[in-house]
FIMI-102589 format. One record per atom (N, C-alpha, C, O, CB): residue in one letter; x, y, z. Coordinates in pm, whole numbers, plus 50000, padded with zeros to 5 digits. Each point is the difference from the previous one (the first is absolute). Glycine has a CB too. Example, Ala and Ser with C-alpha at 12.3 -4.5 7.8 and 13.67 -1.06 7.14 Angstrom:
2
A513194943150780/A499115011950000/A500905012050000/A501044999850066/A497074988550059/S501545022249803/S500825011950006/S499235010950073/S500515011150017/S500674982649768/
This chain:
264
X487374957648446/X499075010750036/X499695008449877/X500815002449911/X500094998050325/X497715004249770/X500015008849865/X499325013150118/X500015002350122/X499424977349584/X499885028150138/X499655011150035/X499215008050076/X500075011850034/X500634982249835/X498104992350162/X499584997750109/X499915003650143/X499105003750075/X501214986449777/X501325006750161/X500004997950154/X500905012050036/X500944999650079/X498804972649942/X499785039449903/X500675013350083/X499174998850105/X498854996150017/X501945021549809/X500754990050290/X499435001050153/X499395014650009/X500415009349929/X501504974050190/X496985018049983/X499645013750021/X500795007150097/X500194996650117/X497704997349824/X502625017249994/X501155004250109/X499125003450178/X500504998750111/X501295016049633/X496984989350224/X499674999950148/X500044990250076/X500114999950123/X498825013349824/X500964976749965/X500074981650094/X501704998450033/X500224993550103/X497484989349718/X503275021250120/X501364995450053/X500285008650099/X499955012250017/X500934978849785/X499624993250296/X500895001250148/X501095000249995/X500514989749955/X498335001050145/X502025020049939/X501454995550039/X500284995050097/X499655005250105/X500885007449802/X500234974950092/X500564994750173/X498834998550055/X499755008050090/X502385005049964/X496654975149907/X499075000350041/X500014986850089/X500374990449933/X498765025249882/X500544980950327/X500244989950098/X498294995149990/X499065007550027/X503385004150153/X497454975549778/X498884990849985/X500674991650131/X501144996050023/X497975003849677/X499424999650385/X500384983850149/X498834999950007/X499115008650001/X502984992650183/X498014983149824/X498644993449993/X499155000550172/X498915003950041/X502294977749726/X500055012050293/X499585004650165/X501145003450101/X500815007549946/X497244976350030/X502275013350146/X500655005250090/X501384990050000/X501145003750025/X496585007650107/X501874976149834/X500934988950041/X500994998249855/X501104994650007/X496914991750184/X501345020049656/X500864997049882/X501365011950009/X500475008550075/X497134981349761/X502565005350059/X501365010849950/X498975012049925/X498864997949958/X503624980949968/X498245033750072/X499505012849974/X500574997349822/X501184997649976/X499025019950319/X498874983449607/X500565000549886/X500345014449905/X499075006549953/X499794970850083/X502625026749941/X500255015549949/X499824997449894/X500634990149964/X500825020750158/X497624996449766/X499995000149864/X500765013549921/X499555011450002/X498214974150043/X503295011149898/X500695012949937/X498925011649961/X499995011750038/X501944972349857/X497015008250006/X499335012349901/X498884987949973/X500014988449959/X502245031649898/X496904988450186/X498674984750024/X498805014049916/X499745011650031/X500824966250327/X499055014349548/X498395008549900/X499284989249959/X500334988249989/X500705033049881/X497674986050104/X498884991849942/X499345003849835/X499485010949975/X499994987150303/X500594996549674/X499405007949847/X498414999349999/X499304996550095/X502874995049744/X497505011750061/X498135006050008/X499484986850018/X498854998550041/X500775023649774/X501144968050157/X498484982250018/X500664993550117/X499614988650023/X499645000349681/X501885017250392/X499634993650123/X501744991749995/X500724999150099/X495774997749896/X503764999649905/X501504994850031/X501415003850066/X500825005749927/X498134988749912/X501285003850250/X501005003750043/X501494998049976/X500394988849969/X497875011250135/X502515008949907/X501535001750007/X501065003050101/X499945009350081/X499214995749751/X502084983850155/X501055007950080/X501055000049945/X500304990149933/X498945006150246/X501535013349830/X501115003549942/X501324998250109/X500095009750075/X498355006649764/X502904970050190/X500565003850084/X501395003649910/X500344997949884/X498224988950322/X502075020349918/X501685007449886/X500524992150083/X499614999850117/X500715028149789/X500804963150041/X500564986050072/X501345004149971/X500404997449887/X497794981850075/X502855028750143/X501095004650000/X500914987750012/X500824996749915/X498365025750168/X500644972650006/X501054988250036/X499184984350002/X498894998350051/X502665021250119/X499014973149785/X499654985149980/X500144990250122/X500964994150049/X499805010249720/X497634996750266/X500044993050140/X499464984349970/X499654991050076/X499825033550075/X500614976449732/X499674982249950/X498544999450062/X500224993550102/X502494991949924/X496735015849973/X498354998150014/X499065007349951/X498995004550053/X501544988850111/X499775007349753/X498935009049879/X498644990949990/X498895004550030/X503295005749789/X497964981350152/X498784984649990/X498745005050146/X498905004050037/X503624968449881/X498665023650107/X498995001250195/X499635015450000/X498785001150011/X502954980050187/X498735027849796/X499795015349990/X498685002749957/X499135005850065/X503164998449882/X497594988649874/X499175005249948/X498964992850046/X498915005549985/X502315003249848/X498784975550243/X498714994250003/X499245003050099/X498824996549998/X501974988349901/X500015026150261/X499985004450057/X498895017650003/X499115003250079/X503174975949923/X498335029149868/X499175007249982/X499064998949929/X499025007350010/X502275001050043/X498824981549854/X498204994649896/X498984995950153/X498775000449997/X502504980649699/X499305016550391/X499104999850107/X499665007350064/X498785000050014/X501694987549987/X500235022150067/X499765008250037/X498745008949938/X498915002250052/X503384992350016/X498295010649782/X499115008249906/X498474992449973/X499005006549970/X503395003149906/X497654976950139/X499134986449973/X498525007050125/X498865004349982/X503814968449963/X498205024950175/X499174999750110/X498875013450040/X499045000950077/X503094983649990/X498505024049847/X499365015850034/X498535000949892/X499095008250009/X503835006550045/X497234973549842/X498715005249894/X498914994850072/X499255009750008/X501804989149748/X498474993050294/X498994993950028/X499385006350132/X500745003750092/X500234976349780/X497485021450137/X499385001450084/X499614987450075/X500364989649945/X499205029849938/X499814979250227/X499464989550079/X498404996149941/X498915005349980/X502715004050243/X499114976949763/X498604992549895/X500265005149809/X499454993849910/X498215011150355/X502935003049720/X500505002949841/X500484985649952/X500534991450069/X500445035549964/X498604972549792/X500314987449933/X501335002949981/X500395011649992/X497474981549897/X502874997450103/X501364996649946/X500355005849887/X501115005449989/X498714975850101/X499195018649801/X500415000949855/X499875014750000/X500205004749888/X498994972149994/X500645028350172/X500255016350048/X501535002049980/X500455008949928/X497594992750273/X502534992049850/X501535001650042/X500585006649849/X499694994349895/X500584981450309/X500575036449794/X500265004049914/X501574995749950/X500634992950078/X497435023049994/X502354986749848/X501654994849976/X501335011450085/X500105012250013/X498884977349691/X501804999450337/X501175008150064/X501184997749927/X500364988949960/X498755009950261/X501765016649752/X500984994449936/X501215004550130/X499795010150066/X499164991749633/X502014991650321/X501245006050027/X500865003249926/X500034992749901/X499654999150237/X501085016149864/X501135004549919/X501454998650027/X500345010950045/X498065002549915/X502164982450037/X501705004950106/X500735006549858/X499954996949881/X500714977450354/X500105037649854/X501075008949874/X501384995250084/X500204999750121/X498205028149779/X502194969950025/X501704993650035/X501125007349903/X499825004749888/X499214968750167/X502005026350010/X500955001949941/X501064987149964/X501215000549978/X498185022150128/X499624964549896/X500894990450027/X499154988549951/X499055003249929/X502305007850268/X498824977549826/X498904983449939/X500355003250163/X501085003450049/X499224973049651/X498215021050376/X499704990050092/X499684985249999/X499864993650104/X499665025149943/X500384976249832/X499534985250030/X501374993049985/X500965007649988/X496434992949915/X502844986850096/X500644991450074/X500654994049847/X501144996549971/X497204999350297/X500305004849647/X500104993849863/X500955014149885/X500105012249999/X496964969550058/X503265010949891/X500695009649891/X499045003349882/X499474993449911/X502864996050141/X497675025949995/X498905001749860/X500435011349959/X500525004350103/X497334985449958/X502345020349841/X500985015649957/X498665005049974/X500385010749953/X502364985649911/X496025004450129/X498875004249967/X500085011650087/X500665000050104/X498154978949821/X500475031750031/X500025012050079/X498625001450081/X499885002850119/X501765008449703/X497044985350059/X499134997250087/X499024982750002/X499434993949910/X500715036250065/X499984967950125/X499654987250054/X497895001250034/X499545010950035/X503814985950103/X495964994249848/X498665001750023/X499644988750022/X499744994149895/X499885023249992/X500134971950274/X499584989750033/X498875000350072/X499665008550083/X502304985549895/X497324993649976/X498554997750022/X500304988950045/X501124995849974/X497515015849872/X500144977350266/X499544988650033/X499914993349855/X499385004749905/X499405003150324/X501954980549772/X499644991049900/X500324984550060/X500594999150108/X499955020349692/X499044968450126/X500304987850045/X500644993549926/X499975003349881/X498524996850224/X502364987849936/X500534994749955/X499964994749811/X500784995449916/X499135003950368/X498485005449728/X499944997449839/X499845010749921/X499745000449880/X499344980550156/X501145029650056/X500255008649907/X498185013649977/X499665007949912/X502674965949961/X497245023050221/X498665005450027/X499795011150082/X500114997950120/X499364982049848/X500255031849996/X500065009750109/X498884998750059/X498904998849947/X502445016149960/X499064985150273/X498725003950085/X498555007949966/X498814996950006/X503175002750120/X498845012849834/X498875011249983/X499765005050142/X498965006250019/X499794982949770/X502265008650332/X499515010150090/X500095016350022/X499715005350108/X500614974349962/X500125027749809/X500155014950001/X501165000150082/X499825008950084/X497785000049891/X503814984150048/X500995009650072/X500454999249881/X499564992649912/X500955005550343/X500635011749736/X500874998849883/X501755011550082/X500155011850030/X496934985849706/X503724991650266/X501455008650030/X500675003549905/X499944992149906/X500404998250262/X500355019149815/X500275007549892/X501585001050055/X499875001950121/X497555011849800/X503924985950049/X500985002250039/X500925008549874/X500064994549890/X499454984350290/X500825027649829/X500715014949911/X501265002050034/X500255009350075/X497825004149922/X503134976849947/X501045004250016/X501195004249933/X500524993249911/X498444997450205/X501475020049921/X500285011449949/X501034992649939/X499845001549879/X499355018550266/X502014971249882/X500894995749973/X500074989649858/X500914995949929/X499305010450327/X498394991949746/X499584985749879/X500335009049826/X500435011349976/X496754973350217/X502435005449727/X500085004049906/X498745010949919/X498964996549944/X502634981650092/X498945035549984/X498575007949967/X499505000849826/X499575010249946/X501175006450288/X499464969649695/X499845006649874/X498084995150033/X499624992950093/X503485003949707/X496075009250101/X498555004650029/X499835003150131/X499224992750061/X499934994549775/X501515024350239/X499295002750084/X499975018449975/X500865007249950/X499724967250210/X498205028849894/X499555014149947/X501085011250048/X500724996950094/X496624995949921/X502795018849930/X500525010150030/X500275003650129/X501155001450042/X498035002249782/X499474998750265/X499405007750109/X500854986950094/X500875003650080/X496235012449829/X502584969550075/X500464991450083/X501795001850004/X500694998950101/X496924984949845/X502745018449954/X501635001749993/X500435012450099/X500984999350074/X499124992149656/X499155018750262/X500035014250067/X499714992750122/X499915009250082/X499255011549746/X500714972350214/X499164994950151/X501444989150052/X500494997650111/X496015001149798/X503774997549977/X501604988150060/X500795010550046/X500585000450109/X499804978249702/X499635031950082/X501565007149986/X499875008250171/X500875003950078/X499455003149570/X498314993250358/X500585012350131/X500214984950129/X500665000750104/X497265032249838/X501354955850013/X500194986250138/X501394999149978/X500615001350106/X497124980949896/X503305015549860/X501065001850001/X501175008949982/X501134998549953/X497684987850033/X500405025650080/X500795011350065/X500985004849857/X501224998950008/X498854989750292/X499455015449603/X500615004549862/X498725006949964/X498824997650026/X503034982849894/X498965031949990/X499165013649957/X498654990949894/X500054988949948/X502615034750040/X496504984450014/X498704998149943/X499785000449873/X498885004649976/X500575002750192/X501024990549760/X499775005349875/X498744988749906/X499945001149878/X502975011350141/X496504981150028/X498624992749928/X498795005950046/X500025003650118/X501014974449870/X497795024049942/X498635003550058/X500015011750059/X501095005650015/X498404973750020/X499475026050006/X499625009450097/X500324997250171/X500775006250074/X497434997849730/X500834983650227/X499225002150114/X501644999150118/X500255004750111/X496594981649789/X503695008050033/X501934998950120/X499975011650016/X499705002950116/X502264980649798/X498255027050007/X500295012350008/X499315007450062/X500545010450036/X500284986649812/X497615000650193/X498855009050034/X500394990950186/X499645004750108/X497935001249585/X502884986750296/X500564994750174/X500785002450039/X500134997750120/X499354989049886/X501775020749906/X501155003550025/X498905014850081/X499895002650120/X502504983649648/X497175018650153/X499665013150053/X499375004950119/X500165009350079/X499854990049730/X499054988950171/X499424997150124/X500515000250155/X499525005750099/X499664983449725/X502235000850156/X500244996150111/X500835013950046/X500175004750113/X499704966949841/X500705034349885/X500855014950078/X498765011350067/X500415008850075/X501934991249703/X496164999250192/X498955005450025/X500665003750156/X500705008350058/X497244978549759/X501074997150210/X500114997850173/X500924999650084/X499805003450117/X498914987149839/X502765004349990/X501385005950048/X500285018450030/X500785003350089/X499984973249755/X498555033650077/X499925011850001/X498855005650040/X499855011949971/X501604985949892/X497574996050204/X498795004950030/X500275002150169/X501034994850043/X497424992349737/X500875018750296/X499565006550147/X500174986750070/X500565000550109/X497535020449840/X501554968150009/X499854989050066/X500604987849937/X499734988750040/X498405022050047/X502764992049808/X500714995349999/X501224993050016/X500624993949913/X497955014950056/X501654992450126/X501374995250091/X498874985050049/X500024988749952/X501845041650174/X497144976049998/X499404990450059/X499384987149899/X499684989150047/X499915031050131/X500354982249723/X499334993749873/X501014989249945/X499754988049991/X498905034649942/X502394982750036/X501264997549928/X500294985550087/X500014988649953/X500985039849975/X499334977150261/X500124988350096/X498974986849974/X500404988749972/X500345030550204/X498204983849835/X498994991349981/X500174992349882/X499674988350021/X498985025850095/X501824988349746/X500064993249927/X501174993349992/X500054990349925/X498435021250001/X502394991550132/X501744990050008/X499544992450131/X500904991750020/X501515027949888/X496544979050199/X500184992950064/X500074984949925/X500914992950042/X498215025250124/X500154976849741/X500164983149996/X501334999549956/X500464989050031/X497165002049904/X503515018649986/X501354998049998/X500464993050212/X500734990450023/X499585035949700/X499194979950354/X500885001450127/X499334979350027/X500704990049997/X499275049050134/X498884961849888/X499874986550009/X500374989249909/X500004989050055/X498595020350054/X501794990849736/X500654991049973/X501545002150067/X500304989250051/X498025007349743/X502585011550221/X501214999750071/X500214995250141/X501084995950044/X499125020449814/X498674984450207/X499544995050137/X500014981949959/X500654991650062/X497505034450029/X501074971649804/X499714984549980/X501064995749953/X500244988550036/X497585011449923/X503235006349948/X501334995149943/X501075000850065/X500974994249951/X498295010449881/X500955003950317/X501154995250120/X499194991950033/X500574989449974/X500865028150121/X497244979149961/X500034985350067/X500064984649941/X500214989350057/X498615025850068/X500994987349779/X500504989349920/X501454996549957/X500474988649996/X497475016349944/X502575004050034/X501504998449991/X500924998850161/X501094995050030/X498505020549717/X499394991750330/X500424998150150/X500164981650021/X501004993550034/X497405032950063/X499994968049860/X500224988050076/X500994990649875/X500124987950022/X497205013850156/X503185002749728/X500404989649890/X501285000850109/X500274989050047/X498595014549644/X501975007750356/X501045004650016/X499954990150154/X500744990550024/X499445036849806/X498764977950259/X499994992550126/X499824979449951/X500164991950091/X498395037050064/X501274968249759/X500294988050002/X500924995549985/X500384991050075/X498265008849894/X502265005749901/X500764992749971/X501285004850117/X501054993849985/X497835002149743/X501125012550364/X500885003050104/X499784993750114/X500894996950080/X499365021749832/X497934977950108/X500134990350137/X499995012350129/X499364997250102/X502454979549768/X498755033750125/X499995005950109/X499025011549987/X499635005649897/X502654986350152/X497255011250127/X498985016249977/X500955007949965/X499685007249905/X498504993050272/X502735001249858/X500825016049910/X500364997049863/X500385009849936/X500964999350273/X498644977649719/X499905000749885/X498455005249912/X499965004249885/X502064978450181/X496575015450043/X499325004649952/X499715009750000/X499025003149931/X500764983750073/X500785021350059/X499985013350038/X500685011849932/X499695011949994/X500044976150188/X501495003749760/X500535005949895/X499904998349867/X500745006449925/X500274994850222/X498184991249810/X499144990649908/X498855008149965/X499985002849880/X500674975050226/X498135028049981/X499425010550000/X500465007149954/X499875000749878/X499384995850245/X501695014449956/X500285009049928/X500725004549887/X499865009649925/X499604989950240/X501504989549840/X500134999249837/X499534999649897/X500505005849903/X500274989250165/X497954996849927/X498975003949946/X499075007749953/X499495000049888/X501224990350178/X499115015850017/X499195018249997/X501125008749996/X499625011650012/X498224985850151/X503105001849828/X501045003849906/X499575004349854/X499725010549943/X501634973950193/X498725005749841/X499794988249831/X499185004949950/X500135004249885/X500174974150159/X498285023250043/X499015003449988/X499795011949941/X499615002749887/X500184984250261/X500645022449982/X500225015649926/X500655005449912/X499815010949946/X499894991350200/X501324988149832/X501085005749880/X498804997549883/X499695009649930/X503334981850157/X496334996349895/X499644999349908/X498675006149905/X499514999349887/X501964985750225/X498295023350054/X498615008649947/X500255010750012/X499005006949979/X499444981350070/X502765019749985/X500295011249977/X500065004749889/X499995012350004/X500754985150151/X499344997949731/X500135006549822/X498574998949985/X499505009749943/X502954980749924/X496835001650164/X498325004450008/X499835007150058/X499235004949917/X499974981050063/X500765022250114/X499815011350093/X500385009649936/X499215009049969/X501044981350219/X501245010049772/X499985012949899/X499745004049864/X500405010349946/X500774989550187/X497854987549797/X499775000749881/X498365004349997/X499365003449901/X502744979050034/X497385016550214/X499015007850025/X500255017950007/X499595009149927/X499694967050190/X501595023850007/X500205022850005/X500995001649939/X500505011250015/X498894998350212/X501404980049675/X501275007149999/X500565014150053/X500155011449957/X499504974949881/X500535007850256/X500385013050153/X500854991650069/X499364991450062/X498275022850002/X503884984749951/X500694993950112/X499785006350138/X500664996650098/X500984997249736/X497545014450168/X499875006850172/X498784992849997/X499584994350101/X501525033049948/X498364972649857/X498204991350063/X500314988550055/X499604996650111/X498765009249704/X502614985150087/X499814984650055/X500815002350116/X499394997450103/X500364986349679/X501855021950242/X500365001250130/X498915002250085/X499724990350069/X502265016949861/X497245004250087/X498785001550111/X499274991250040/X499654999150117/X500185017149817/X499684972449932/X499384991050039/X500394990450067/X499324996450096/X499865010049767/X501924987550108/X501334991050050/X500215002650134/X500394989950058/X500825010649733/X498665012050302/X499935002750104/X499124998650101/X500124995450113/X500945013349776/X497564998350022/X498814997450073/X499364984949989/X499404994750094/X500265030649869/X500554969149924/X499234983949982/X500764991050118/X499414994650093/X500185005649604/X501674999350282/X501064987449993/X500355009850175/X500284992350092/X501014996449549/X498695025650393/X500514998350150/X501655004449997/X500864999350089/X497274978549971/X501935026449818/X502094997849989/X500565014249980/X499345008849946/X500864966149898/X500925026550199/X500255010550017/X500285008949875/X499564995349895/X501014994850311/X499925019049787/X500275010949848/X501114992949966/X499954996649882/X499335029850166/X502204968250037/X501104994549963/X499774981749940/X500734992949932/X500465027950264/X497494976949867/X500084986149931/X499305003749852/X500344994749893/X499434988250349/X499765021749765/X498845002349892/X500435005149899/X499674997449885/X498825005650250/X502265004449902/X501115004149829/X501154985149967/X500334994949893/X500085039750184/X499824963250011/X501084986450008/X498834990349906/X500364995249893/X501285006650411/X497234996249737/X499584988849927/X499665008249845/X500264992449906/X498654991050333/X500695027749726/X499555009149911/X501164997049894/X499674997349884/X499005021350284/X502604981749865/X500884998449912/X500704987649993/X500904999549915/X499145021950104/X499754968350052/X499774987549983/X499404993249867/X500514993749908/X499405010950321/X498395000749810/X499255000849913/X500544999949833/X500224991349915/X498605019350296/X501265004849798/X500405004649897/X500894994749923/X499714994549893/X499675019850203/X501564986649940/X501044993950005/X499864984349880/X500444999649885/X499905013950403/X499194979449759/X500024989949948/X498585001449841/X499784992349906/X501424995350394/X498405020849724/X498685004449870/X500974996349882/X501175003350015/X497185021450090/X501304968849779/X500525000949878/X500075015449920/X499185009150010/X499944965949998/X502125024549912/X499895017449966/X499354993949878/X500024988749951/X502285030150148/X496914996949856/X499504999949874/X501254999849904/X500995006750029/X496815005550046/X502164979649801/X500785002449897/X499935009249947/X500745002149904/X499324982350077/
C-alpha cells in the first residue's frame, strides 16, 4: 500500500455488519474504510487462532466485493480489496517468522491474476526487522507490552482510556470486548466436543464444554485487562458477559493471572 490509499476518516465503520440477503451469514468487519478512488479496507484484530484465516479473508474480499457494483455496472469498475489480519501469533499452517505477510492470486507459473484482492497478514510475533516504527507501536500494544515505538500505539492507548472515561463509556467499553465473549463461546465448544469424544459419554461432553470455556476465559482475561487495566472492570464484565457470579469471577481472574508470565 502506498500513500494513496489513506482512508477518509468519515468513510470508516466500526463493527460494520455487510449481508448480502436473509438466508447468508451476517458478515462483522472490525474497521471497514474506503480511500478517495474507491478501494476498500478491512482491518481484523485476530486474538485467538481459529485456523481459518484463508477462508476468513476470502469470505470478506466478498463480502466488501459485492457492495461496489450497481445493477448493470461493468466489472472493471470493481475497485481493489485489501484485508488485513493483526495477530499476536502466525496463523498459517506454513512456517514463516515474517511479521508482515502480503498474498495475491497467482498460478502455478507464477502469474498474478490481477483481480485487486490483496491479504495482508501482520504478525506481531514474526521477525520485525524492516518493519516501520508506528507498525511496532501497533504489535507492542497486540502484544500487550508498553509502547515505546511510533506515535499512533500511543494515540490508541489514549483513545481507548478516552471512551473507558467518557459518559458512555462503560456501555462502549462492553460493546467492544464483546467479540472477546464469542471467541470463548467458540473455544468451550470445541474443546467441549474434542473432550466429548474422546470420553464417548454426554457427561463427558458436558464437562468437556465447560472445561473449555474455562480455557477460554482464562485465556482472554489478560486481554481484557490490557484493555482498562481495571481488575473491577474485567470482574464486572466476567459477570455480566459470561452470567457468573462475583465468587467465580475473581476465581477465574486469578487463575488468569496467575499463570501471565512476569515481566523480567
Amino acid at each position: 500500500m502506498n500513500d494513496t490509499t489513506n482512508c477518509n476518516a468519515s468513510e470508516i465503520l466500526i463493527v460494520r455488519h455487510l449481508k448480502t440477503d436473509y438466508l447468508s451469514k451476517a458478515g462483522r468487519l472490525d474497521i471497514h474504510c474506503t480511500d478517495a478512488y474507491g478501494n476498500q479496507f478491512d482491518i481484523e484484530l485476530q486474538m485467538t487462532n481459529e485456523h481459518n484465516v484463508a477462508q476468513r479473508a476470502k469470505y470478506y474480499h466478498a463480502l466488501m466485493t459485492n457492495h461496489m457494483l450497481t445493477a448493470g455496472e461493468d466489472y472493471q469498475n470493481l475497485k481493489e480489496t485489501y484485508v488485513i489480519f493483526l495477530c499476536p501469533f502466525n496463523p498459517l499452517a506454513i512456517e514463516q517468522q515474517r511479521a508482515v505477510g502480503h498474498y495475491r492470486m497467482i498460478s502455478e507459473e507464477g502469474d498474478y491474476l490481477n483481480d485487486g484482492t490483496h491479504t495482508l497478514i501482520l504478525n506481531a510475533s514474526g521477525d520485525w526487522e524492516g518493519v516501520s516504527d508506528e507498525l511496532k507501536g501497533i504489535f507492542q500494544l497486540v502484544l500487550r507490552q508498553p509502547v515505546s515505538h511510533g506515535q499512533l500505539g500511543a494515540q490508541i492507548m489514549d483513545k481507548i482510556d478516552e471512551i473507558k472515561h467518557s459518559k458512555t463509556g462503560g456501555r462502549k467499553y462492553m460493546e467492544l470486548t464483546g467479540a472477546f465473549w464469542q471467541d470463548a463461546r467458540n473455544e468451550g465448544r470445541k474443546e467441549g466436543k474434542k473432550a466429548g469424544i474422546k470420553i464417548g459419554e454426554r457427561r463427558g461432553k458436558k464437562e468437556g464444554r465447560k472445561e473449555g470455556t474455562a480455557k477460554a476465559i482464562i485465556k482472554l482475561i489478560p486481554d481484557l485487562f490490557a484493555l482498562s487495566n481495571d481488575r473491577q472492570a474485567v470482574i464486572k464484565i466476567l459477570m455480566t458477559k459470561m452470567g457468573l457470579s462475583q465468587e467465580q469471577a475473581e476465581s477465574y481472574y486469578q487463575r488468569a493471572m496467575a499463570a501471565e508470565p512476569k515481566e523480567k
